[in-house]
N, C-alpha and C positions, 0 to 999 in steps of 0.2 A: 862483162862488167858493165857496159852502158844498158844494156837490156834490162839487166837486174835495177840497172840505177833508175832507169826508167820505168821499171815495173814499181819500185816503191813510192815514186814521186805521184805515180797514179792513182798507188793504191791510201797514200796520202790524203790527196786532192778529192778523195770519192769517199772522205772517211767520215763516219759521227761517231759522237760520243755526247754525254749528260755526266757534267760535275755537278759539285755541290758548292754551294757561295752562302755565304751567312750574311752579308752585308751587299749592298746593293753597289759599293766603290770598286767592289772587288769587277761588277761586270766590265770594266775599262780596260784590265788586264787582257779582255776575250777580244777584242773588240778592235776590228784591221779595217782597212779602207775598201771599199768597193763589197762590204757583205749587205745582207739586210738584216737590220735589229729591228726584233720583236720582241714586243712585250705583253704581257697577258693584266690585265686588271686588276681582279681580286685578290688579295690579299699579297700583293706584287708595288699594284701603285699606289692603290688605296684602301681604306677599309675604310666601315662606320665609325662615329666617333664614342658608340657602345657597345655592348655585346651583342644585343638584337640586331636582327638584322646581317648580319659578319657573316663570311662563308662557312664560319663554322658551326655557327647556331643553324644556318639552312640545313647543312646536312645531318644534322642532331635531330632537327623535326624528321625529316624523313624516318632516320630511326625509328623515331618513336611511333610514328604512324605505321611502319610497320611491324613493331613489335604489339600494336593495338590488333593486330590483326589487317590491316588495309594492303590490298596486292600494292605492291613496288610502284606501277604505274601509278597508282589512285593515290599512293605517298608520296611519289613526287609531286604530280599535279598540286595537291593542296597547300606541301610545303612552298611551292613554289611562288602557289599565290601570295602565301601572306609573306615570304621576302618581299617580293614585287610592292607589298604595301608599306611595308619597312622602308625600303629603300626609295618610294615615291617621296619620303616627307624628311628622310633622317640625310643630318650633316654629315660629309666625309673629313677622311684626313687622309696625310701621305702617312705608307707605311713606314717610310723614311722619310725625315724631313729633305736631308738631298737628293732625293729621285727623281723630283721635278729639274732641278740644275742639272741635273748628269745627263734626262734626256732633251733638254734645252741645249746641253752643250752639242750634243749630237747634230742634234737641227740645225745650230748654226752650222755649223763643218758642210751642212749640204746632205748628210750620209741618210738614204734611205729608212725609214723608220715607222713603222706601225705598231697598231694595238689585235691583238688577238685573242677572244671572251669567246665563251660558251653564256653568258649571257641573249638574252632572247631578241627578237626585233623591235619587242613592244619596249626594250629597256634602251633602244639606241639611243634619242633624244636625252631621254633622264642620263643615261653615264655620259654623252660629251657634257651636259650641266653640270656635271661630280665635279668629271677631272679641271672642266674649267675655274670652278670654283678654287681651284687647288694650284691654277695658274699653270694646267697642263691642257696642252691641242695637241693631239696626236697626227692633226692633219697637216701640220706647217713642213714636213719635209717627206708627206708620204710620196711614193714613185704612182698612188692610184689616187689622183682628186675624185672623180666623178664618182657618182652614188650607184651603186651594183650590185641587185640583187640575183641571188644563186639558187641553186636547186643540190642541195645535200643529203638525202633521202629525209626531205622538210628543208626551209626557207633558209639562207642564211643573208645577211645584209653588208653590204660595205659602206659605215657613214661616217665620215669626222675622222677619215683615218683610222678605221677600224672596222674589224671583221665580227660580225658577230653571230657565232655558227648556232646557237639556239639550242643549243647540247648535243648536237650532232658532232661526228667525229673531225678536232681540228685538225690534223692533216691532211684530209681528203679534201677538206671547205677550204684550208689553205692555195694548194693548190689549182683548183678549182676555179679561185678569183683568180689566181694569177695569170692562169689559164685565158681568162673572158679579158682580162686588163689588157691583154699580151703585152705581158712585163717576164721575165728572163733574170731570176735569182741566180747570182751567182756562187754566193753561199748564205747560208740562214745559222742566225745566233738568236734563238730564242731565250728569255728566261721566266719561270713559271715555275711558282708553288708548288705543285702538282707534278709528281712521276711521270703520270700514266699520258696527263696532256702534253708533255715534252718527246715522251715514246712515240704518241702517234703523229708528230709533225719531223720526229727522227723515220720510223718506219718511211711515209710517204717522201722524203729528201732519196731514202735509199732508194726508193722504185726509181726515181724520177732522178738517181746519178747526180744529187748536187749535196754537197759536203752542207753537213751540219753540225752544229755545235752547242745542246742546252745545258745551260744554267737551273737546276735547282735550287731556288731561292728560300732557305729556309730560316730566312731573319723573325718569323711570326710562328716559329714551329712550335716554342713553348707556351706561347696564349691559345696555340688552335688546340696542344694535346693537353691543356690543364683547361680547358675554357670553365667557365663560372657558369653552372645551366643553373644554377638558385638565380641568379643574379637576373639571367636574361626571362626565369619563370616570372620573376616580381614584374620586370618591364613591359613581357608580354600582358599582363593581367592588366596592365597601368596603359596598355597601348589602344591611344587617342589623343596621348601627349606622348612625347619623349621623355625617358627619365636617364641621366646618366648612369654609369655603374657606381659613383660615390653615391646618389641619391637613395639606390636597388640596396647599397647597404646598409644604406639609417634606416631604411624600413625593415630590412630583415633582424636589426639590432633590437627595434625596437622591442 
């Protein structure tokens, strides 16, 4: 009987899994003392305050560049740049107005807490300006001050409290940094947008025998699968200024 008891408590203690959360209050229910919370960026903490620009207009060009015919590589490349342009000039918002408080309340508590981007190195400086603009530091209660950069098969960056793997795969860059930190996750609660970025930071928890637990955050799942590409075609055309989406529709009314 203690065997058994002891075999569940381990098999426990060694376990992940990825729910789904619609609202961002809901992550406090996850959320115990002594883990480390992560959180991912786009469309999580913040997004633009239009359609251009938004992770889901990036990945829409991509599409479309390769439904023009351009290899996958050559349609990310280009997509990439002109988010990168997008996002040099345009204002953010929280995805939720409370996500800034919820991870304010954490930092005070003390409770370890980082940012985690597929975001590139050249966007580091620009996103800690986003989030601060938005009354978010990801670095006030990280367990890694110092600035650290990594080798992911390609560059990844640790600044301001965040990792930024440059599309390279984040559980491998996860721990990787934590590795070079030598810092000792005792368990990890990620939340993120994104399946497939929660899978690969669940995967690398299992090699590496520490309990994880992501969040599916799908409070933006109906503006990413209805997005408005009229809306963001008008903004792209208009891009040299910013146009909001009321703006993209007086002109399309007209």
């Amino acid at each position: 009987m203690r065997l058994l008891l002891f075999s569940l408590l381990i098999f426990t203690a060694l376990s992940a899994e990825i729910v789904e959360i619609q609202k961002i209050e809901e992550f406090s229910k996850h959320a115990e003392e002594g883990i480390l919370l992560v959180f991912d960026i786009d469309n999580t903490i913040l997004e633009p305050t239009q359609t251009l620009g938004s992770d889901q207009w990036f990945c829409n060009q991509i599409d479309q560049y390769v439904d023009k015919g351009y290899p996958a590589q050559e349609a990310l490349e280009i997509a990439l740049a002109e988010w990168m342009a997008v996002q040099n000039v345009t204002n953010v918002q929280l995805v939720e107005p409370t996500v800034a408080k919820l991870i304010a309340k954490y930092q005070k508590k003390g409770w370890p807490l980082i940012g985690l981007t597929t975001r590139g190195l050249g966007m580091a400086t620009r996103t800690v300006e986003q989030l601060q603009s938005l009354g978010v530091d990801l670095s006030k209660s990280s367990p890694i001050q110092e600035e650290l950069l990594i080798q992911n098969k390609g560059s990844a960056l640790f600044r301001g409290g965040i990792l930024f793997t440059a599309g390279t795969n984040k559980g491998s860059a996860f721990f990787k940094l934590l590795d070079k930190a030598g810092y000792q996750a005792k368990k990890v609660l990620f939340v993120n947008d994104k399946t497939s970025h929660l899978s690969a930071v669940e995967k690398a928890c299992k090699r590496r025998k520490v309990p994880f637990l992501g969040l599916r955050y799908g409070f933006l799942d109906h503006k990413v699968n209805h997005m408005r590409k009229d809306l963001a075609e008008v903004q792209w055309k208009q891009f040299g200024k910013l146009i909001s989406d009321q703006d993209a529709e007086n002109i399309l009314k007209k």
